[in-house]
C-alpha positions as CSV (number, residue, x, y, z in Angstrom):
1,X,151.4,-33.9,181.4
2,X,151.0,-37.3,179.8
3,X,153.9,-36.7,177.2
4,X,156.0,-35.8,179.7
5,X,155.4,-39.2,181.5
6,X,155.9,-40.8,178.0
7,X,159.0,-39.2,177.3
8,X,160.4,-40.2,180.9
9,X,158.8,-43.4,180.7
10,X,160.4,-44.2,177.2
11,X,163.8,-43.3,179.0
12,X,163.9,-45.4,181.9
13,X,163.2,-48.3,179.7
14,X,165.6,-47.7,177.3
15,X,168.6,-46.5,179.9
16,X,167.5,-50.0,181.8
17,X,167.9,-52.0,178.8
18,X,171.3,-50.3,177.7
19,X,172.6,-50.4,181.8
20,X,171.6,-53.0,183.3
21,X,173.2,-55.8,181.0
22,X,176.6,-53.5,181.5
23,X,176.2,-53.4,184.7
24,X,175.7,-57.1,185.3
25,X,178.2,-58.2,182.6
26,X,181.1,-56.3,184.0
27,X,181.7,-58.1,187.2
28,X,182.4,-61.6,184.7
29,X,184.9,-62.1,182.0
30,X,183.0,-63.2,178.8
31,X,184.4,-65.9,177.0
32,X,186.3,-65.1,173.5
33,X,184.2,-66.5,171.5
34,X,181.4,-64.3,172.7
35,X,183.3,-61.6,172.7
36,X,184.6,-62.1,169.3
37,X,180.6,-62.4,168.4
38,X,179.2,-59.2,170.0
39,X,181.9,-57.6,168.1
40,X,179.4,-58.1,165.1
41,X,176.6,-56.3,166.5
42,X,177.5,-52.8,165.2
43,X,177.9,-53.6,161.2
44,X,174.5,-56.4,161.8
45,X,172.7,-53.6,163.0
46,X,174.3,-51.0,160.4
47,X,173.5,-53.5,157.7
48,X,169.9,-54.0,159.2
49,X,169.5,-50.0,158.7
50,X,170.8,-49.4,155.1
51,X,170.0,-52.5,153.2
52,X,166.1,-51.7,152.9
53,X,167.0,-47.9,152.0
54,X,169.2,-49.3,149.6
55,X,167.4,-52.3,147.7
56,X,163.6,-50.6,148.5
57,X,164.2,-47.6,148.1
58,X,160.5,-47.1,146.2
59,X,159.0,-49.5,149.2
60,X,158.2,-53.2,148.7
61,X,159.9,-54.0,145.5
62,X,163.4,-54.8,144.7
63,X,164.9,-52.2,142.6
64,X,168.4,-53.7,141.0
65,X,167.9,-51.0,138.3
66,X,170.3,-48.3,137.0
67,X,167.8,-45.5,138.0
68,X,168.4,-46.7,141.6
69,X,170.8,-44.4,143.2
70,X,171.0,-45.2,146.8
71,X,172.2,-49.5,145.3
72,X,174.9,-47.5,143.4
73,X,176.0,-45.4,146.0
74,X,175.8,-47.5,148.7
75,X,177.8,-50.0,146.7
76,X,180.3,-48.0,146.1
77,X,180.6,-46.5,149.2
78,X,180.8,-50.2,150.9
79,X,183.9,-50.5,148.3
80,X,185.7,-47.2,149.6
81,X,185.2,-48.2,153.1
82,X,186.2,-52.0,152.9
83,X,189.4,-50.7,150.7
84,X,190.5,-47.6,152.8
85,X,188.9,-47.8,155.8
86,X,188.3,-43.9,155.7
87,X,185.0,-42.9,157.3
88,X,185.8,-39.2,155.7
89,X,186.4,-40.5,152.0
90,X,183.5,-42.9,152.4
91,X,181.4,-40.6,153.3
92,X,181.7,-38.1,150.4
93,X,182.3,-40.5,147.7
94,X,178.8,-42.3,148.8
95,X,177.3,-39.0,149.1
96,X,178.8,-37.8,145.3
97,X,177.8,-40.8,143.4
98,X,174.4,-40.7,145.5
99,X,174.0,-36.9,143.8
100,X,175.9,-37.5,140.5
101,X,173.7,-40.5,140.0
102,X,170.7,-38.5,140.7
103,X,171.3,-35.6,138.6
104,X,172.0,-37.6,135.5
105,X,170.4,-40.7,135.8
């Protein structure tokens, strides 16, 4: 009984603090300039996500190494993606070097 009041408390908190702000914000028109900066949440956040996994990958020490697969590939697949803009291709080259690199490094 006490999960399931956990779970559903853990819900209404985090549907009120995705709604609420939407549902206050869309009677105004934002400004362009704040506009133009909430468009930067999404790769902030992205960026907040993959950077540790990719420089820490062992825990609290900077790897820059060549043994370090996830730099390589996540490199690489930041290269792909700001060239061709194809989630698909980035994808599986990230994911290929990420295994290539592993297997023979």
């Amino acid at each position: 009984m006490n999960e399931t009041l956990l779970i559903l408390g853990m819900a209404a908190v985090t549907f009120g603090a995705r709604y609420l702000p939407m549902a206050v914000l869309r009677r105004f028109d934002l400004p362009g300039p704040i506009l133009r900066g909430l468009s930067f949440v999404p790769p902030a956040v992205l960026m907040a996500i993959v950077a540790p996994a990719m420089f820490l990958p062992g825990g609290n020490t900077i790897d820059l190494s060549l043994e370090n697969a996830y730099l390589w590939a996540g490199l690489l697949a930041f290269g792909v993606a700001w060239r061709w803009k194809n989630l698909l291709l980035t994808i599986v080259a990230g994911m290929s070097v990420f295994l290539f690199w592993r297997v023979m490094v």
